[in-house]
C-alpha positions as CSV (number, residue, x, y, z in Angstrom):
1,X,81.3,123.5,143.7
2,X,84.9,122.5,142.6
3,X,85.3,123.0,138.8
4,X,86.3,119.3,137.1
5,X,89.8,119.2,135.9
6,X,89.6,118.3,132.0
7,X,92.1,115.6,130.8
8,X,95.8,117.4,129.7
9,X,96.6,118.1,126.2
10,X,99.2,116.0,125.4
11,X,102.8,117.1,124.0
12,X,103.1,116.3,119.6
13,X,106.5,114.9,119.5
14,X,107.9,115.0,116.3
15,X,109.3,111.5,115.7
16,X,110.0,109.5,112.5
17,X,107.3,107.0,111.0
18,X,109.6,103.9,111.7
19,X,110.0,105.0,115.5
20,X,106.0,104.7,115.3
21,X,105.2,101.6,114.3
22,X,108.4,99.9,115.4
23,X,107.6,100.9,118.9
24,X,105.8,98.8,121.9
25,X,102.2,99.9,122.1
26,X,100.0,100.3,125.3
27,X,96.5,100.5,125.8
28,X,94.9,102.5,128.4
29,X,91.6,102.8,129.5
30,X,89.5,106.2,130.7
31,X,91.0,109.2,130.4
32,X,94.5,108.0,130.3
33,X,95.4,107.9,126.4
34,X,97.1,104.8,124.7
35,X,100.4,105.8,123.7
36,X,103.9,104.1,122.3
37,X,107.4,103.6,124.1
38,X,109.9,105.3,122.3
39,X,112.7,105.7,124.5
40,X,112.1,106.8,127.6
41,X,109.3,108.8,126.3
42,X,105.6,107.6,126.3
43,X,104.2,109.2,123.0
44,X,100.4,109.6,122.7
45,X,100.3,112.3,120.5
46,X,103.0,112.7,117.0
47,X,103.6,115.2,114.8
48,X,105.4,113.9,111.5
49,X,106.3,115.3,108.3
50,X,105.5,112.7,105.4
51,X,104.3,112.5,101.7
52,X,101.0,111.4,100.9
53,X,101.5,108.1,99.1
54,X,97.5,107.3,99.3
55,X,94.2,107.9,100.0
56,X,90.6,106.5,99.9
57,X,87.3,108.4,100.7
58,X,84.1,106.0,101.2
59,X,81.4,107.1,98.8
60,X,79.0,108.7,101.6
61,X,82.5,110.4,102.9
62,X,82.2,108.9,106.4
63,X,85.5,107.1,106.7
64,X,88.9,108.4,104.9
65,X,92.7,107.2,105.1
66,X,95.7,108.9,103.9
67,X,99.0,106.5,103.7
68,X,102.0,108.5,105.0
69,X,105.8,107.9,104.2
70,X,108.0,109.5,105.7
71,X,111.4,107.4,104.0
72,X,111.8,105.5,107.2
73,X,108.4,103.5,107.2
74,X,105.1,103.9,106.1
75,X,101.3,104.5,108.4
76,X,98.1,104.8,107.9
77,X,95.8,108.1,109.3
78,X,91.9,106.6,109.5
79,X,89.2,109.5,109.9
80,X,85.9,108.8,110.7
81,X,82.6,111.1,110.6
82,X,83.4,114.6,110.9
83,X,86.9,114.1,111.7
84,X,87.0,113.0,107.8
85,X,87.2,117.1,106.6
86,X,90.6,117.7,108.2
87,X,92.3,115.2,105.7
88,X,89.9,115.8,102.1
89,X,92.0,119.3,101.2
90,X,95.4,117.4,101.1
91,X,95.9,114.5,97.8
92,X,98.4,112.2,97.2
93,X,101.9,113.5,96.4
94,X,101.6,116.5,99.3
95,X,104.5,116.7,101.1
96,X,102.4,117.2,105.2
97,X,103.0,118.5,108.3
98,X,100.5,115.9,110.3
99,X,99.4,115.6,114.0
100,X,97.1,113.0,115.5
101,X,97.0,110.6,118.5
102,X,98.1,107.5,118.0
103,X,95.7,104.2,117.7
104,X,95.6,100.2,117.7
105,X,93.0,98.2,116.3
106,X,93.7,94.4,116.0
107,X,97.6,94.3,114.8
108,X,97.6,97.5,113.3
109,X,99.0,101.1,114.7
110,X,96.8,104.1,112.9
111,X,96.7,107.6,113.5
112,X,93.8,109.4,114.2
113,X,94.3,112.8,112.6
114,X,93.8,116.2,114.3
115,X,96.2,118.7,111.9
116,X,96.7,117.7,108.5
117,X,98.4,120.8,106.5
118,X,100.2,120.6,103.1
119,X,103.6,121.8,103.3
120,X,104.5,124.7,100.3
121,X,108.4,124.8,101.5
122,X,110.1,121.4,101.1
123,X,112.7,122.7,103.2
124,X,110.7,122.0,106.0
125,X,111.8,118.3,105.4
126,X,115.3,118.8,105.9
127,X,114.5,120.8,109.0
128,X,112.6,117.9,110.0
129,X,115.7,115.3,109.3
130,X,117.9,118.0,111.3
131,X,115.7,118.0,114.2
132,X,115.5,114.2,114.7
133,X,118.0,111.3,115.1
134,X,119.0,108.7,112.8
135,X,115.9,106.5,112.6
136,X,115.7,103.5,113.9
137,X,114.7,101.3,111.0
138,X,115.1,102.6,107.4
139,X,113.1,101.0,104.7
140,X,115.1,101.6,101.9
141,X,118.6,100.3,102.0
142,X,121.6,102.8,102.0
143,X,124.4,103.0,99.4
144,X,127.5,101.6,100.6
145,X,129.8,102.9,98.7
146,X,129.0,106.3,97.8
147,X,132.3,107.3,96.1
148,X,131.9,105.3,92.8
149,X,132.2,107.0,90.0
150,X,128.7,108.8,89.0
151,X,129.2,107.3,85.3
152,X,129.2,104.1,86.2
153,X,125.5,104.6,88.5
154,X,124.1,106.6,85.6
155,X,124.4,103.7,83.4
156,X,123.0,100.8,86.0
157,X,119.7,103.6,86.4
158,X,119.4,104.0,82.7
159,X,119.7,99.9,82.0
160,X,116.8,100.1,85.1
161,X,114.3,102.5,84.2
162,X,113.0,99.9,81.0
163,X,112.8,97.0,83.1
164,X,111.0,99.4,86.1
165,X,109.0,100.8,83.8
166,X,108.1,97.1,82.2
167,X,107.3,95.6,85.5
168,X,105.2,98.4,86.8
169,X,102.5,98.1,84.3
170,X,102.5,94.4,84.8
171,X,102.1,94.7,88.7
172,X,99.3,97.5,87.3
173,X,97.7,94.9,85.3
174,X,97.7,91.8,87.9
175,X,96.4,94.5,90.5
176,X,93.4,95.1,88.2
177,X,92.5,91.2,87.5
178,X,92.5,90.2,91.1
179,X,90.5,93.6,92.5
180,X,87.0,91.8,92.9
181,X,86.0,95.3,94.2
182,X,87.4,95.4,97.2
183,X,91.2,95.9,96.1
184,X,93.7,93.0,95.7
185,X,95.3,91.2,97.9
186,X,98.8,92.4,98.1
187,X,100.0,89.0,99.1
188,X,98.5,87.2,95.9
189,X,100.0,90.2,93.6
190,X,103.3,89.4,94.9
191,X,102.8,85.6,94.3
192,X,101.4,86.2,90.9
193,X,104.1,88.7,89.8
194,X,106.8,85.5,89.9
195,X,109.5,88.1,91.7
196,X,111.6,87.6,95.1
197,X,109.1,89.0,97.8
198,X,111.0,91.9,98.5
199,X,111.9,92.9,95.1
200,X,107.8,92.5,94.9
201,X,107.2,95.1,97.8
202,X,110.2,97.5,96.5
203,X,107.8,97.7,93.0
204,X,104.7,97.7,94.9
205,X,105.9,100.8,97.2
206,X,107.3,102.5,93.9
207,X,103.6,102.6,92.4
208,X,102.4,103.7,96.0
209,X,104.8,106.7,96.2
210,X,103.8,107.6,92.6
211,X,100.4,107.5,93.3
212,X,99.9,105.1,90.5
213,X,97.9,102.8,93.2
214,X,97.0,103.0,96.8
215,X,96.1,101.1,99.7
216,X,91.9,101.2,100.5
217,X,93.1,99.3,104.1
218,X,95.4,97.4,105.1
219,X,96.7,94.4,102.9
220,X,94.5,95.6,99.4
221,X,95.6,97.4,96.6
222,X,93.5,99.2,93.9
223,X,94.9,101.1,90.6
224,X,94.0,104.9,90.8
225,X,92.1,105.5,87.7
């Protein structure tokens, strides 16, 4: 009797966050596997280097996330059942070497993990940055001009840290009074804090790279206590 072929493992390309989530998904059926366009590759499976910016266990451990950030964008990893033990040894603020397949559910891409390692060498990072291209979408805006004089952008980060520090516990403090449980909605913190909607998310992803708050799913905020 001929011996059934099982399905081939799938190459972990190492990409950047943005190229991700800023990629056309496809669904597949059977044993085909869903996968993004990125180029003229179709990627299934990733392997990304990131910080862990949050994370949220469900009290009878059965379902996990981990929010990545990689400086270009940011993801979600969801774990269910036993697939939840391969992200509980690594906590926010862990630099990661991650690997998973890559999901869709409603309008969100996931991944589902199958690695999830903490990286001891940050110089795995710049490794990374040398291995890949310029990304294709990078959250945070670049300095134009570079050359100024390092005086003058010492003083514009000193007159900033106050009024950083300032806002942060108020966006702390609005998160707490609209968490019903569930988390608060990011959309009502941002229209409660009175700021420009981007300046908003800027603060908002501050307190999630700090691991002052985190994202429970997508579109909820909760203060870490």
């Amino acid at each position: 009797m001929a011996k059934l072929k099982s399905p081939k493992r799938q190459v972990a390309h190492k990409l950047w966050i943005s190229d991700i989530v800023n990629s056309n998904f496809v669904k597949k059926e059977g044993w085909d596997p869903s996968y993004v366009e990125v180029g003229d590759k179709n990627v299934s499976r990733v392997n990304v280097i990131a910080t862990v910016v949050g994370k949220f266990v469900s009290e009878d451990a059965n379902y996990a996330t981990i929010n990545l950030d990689d400086g270009t964008e940011t993801i979600r990893a969801k774990a269910f059942g036993p697939d939840v033990s391969k992200v509980m040894e690594v906590n926010v603020g862990n630099i990661i070497r991650f690997i998973g397949k890559v999901r869709k559910y409603e309008e969100e891409v996931y991944l589902s993990p199958e690695i999830a390692r903490q990286v001891d060498d940050p110089n795995w990072v710049l490794v990374r940055k040398l291995e890949l291209k310029e990304p294709k979408k990078i959250k945070e805006e670049k300095v134009e001009k570079v050359s100024e004089e390092k005086e003058v952008v010492e003083t514009v980060k000193e007159e900033k840290v106050e009024e950083e520090e300032d806002t942060g516990s108020d966006f702390l403090a609005i998160i707490k009074k609209l968490d019903s449980g569930q988390g608060a909605d990011m959309e009502k913190v941002i229209e409660e804090s009175g700021l420009d909607s981007e300046e908003a998310k800027n603060f908002l992803f501050s307190l999630l790279k700090r691991g002052e708050i985190f994202e429970p799913k997508k579109g909820k905020l909760k203060v870490l206590d």
